[in-house]
C-alpha positions in Angstrom: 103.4 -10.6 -51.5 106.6 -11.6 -50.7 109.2 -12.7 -53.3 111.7 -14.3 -50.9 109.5 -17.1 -49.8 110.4 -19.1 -52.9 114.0 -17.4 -53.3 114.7 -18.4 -49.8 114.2 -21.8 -51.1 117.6 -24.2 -50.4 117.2 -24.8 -54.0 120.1 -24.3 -55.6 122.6 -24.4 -52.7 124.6 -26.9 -52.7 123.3 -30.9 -53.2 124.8 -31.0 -49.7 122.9 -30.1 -46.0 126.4 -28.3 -45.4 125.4 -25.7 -48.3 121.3 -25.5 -48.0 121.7 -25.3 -44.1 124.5 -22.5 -42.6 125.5 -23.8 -40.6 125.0 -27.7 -40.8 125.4 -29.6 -38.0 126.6 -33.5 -37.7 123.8 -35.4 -39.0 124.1 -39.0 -38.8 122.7 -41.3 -41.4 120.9 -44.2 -40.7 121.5 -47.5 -42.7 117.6 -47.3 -43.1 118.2 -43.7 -44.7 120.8 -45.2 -47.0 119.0 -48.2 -47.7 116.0 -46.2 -48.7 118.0 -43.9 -51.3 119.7 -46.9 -52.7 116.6 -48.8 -53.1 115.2 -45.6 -55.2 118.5 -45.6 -57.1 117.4 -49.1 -58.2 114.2 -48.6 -58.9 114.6 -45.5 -61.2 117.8 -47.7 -62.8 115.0 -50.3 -63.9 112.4 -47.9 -65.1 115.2 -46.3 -67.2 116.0 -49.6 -68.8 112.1 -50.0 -69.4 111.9 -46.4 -71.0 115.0 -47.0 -73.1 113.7 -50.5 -74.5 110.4 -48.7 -75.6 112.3 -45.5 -76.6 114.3 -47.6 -79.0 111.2 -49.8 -80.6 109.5 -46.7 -81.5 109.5 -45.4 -85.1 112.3 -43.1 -86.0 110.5 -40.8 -88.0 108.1 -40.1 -85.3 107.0 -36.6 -86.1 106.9 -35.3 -82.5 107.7 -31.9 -82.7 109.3 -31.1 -79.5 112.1 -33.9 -80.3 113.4 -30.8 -82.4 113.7 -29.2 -79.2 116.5 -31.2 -78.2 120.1 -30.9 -79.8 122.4 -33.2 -77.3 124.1 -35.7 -79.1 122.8 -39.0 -79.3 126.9 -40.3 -78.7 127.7 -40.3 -75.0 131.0 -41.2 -73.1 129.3 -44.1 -71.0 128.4 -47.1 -71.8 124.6 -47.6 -70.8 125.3 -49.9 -67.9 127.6 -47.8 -66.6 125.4 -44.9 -65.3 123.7 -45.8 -62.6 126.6 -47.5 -61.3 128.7 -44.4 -61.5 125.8 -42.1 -60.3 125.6 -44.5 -57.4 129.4 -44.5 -56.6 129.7 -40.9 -56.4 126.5 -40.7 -54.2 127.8 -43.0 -51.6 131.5 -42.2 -52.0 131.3 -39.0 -52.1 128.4 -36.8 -51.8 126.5 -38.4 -48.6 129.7 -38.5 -46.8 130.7 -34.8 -47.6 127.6 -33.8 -47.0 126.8 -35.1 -43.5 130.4 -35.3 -41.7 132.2 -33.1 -43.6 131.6 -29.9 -41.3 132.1 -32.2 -38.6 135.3 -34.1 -39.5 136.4 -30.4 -39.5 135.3 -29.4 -36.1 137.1 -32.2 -34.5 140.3 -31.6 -35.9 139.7 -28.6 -34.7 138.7 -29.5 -31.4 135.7 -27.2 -31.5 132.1 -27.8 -30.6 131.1 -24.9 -32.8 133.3 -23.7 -35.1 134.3 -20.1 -36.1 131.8 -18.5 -38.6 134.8 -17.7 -41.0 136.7 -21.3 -40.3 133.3 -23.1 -41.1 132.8 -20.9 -44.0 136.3 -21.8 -45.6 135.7 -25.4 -44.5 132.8 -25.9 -47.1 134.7 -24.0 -49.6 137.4 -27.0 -49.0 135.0 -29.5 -48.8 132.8 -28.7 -51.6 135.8 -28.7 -53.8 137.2 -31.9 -52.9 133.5 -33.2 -53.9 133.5 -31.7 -57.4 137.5 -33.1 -57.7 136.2 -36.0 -56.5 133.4 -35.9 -59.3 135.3 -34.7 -62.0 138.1 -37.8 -61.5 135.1 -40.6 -61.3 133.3 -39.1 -64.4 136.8 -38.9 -66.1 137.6 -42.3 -65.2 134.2 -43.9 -66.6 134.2 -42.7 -69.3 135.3 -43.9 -72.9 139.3 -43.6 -73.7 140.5 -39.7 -74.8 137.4 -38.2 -74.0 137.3 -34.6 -72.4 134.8 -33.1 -70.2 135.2 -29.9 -71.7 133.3 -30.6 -74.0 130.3 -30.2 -72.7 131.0 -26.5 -72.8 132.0 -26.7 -76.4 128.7 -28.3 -77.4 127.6 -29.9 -81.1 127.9 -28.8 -84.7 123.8 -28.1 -84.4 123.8 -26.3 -80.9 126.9 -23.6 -82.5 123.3 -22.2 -84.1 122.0 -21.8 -81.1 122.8 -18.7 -78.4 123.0 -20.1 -75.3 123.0 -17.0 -73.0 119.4 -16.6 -75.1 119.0 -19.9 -73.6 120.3 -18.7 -70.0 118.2 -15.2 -69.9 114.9 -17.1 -71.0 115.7 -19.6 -68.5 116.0 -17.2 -65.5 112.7 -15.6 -66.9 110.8 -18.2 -66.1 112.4 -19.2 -63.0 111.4 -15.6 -62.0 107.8 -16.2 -62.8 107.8 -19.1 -61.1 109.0 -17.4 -57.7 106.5 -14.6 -58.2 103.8 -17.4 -58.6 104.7 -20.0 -55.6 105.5 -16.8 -53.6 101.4 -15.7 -54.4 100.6 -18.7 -53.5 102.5 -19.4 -50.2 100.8 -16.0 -49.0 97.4 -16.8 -50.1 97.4 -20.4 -48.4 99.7 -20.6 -45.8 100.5 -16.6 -45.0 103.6 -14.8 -45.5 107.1 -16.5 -44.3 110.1 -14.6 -42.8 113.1 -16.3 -45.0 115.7 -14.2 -42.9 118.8 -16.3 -42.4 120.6 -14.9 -39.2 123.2 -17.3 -39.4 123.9 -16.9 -43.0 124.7 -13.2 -42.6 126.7 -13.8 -39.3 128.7 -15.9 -41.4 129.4 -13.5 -44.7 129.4 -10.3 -42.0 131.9 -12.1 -39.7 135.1 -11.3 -42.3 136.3 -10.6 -46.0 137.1 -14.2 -46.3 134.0 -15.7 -44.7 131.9 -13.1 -47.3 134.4 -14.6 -49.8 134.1 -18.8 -49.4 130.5 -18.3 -49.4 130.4 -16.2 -52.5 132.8 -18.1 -54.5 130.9 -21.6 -53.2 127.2 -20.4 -54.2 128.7 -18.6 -57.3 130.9 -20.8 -59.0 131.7 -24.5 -56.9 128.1 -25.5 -56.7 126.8 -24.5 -59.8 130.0 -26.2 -61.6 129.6 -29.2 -59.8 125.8 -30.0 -60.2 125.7 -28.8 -63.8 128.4 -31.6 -64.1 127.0 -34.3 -62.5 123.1 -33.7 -62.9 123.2 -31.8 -66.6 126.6 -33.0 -68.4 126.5 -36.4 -67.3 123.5 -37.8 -66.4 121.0 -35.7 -68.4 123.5 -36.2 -71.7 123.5 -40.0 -70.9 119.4 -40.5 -70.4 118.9 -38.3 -73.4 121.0 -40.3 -76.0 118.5 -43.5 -74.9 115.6 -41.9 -74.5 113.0 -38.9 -75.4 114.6 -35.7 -73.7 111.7 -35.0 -72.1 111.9 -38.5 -70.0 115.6 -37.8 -69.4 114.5 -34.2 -68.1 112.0 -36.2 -65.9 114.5 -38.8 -64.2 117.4 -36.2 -64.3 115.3 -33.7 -62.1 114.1 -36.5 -59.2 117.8 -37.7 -58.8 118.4 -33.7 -58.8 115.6 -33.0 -55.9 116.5 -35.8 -54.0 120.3 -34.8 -53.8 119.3 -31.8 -51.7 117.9 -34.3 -48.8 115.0 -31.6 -48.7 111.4 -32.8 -48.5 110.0 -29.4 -47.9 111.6 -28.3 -51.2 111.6 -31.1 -52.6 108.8 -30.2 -55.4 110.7 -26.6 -56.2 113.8 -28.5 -56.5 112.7 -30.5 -59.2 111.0 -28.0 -61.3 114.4 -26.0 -61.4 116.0 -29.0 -62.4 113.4 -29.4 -65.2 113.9 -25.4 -66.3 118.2 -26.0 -66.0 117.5 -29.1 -67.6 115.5 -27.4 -70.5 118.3 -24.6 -70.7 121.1 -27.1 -71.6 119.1 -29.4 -73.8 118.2 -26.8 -76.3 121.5 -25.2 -76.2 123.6 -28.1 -76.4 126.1 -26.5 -74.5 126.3 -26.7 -70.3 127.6 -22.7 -70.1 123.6 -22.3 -70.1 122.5 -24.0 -67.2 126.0 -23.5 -65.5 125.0 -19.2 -65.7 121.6 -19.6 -65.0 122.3 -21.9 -62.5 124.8 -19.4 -60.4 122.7 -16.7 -61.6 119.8 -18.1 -59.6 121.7 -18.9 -56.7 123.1 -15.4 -56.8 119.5 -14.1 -56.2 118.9 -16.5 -54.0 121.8 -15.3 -51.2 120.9 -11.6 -52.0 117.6 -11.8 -51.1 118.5 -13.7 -48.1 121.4 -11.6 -47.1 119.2 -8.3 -47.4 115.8 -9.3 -46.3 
């Protein structure tokens, strides 16, 4: 049975082709491609207002028990007709246009059909942090006067009484599990799968600062920036309309669908729902943030070394 069939999974490398593919090539999107995603957008934008509307005519003292699970505040920086226009700004401002000509604004610059393993490595370093600088100023600029995004790291007066690296250690238990089970499964139906990633190591093997960028992108850059976008701001902003376990839902597609992977695409969103779990019962984003670059640390070992 082989673990890395699941691990090898580009689940939790960047949203971007640049990060789940090393290294990505210039992929050029099609305004049917766009148009598709956009419609999506739309569509999930509606349902949300449906599910809100409902969410809001139900009793309050429903006695579900798993609300209890929950302990995000029901006070969010953005106003509700703000979020999917925001989520859609920074999808179409920044993300799809990082993601596919990024690498290869790069690579003419640099007048190079293929670039160096160590420049490309650096290169999504740069880019991935202009996309989470990029993210950070849009979600600071949306949101309500004096608030600080820090503070999804600081968490609520009820999630101080929960641990949330209990939160993060559960969480990468069942992410575990999970690999061990799709892993069985993969070799029972479709046969064992070589996840070696050639190019991968010829990047991190090709120089200290190659090995470097690539560690501090799947470590610390990625994780930071999806936990920011997917967890602190959309997740927080469904949740404080909704049942958590709807935001969860919606949070997780928009998650899957980021990573442009339809192979993956079902993995993808079950992580989400696990990160998405972590930080809910928590309160507090340092959860999904370590599990998040925990799992992502597993991931690239088990690729580097298989």
């Amino acid at each position: 049975m082989h673990l890395t069939t699941y691990l090898s999974a580009p689940s939790f490398q960047s949203p971007t082709k640049l990060i789940q593919n090393f290294p990505t090539r210039s992929t050029i999107l099609s305004s049917k491609f766009l148009s598709n995603h956009f419609i999506f957008l739309s569509k999930l934008s509606t349902l949300t207002s449906f599910t809100c509307s409902y969410s809001k005519n139900k009793n309050t003292n429903d006695d579900d028990i798993f609300q209890e699970f929950s302990v995000l505040s029901s006070e969010v920086a953005w106003e509700e007709g703000s979020i999917w226009s925001t989520m859609g700004l920074y999808f179409f401002s920044l993300h799809i246009p990082l993601s596919f000509g990024g690498l290869s604004v790069v690579a003419k610059i640099m007048n190079q059909a293929v670039l160096d393993p160590q420049i490309e490595a650096v290169s999504i370093l740069l880019i991935q942090t202009i996309e989470l600088c990029g993210a950070f100023s849009l979600l600071k600029y949306t949101a309500k006067p004096n608030y600080k995004l820090a503070s999804f790291f600081q968490g609520s007066k009820f999630s101080k009484e929960r641990n949330w690296v209990q939160a993060a250690a559960v969480g990468f238990g069942l992410l575990a599990l999970l690999a061990l089970l799709t892993s069985f499964l993969a070799d029972r139906l479709i046969g064992p799968k070589d996840v070696n990633n050639p190019i991968l190591k010829d990047i991190i093997s090709s120089g200290s600062v190659s090995g470097g960028a690539v560690i501090i992108v799947y470590f610390f850059v990625t994780p930071f920036l999806e936990e920011i976008v997917y967890r602190g701001f959309l997740l927080t902003s469904l949740a404080s309309r909704m049942k958590w376990q709807q935001a969860v839902i919606i949070s997780s597609c928009i998650f899957s669908v980021a990573h442009f992977s339809n192979e993956n695409s079902f993995q993808l969103f079950i992580i989400g729902c696990i990160l998405g779990c972590s930080y809910c019962w928590s309160g507090n984003l340092s959860s999904s943030f370590v599990l998040h670059s925990l799992y992502n640390a597993a991931t690239l070992m088990v690729t580097v070394f298989s």
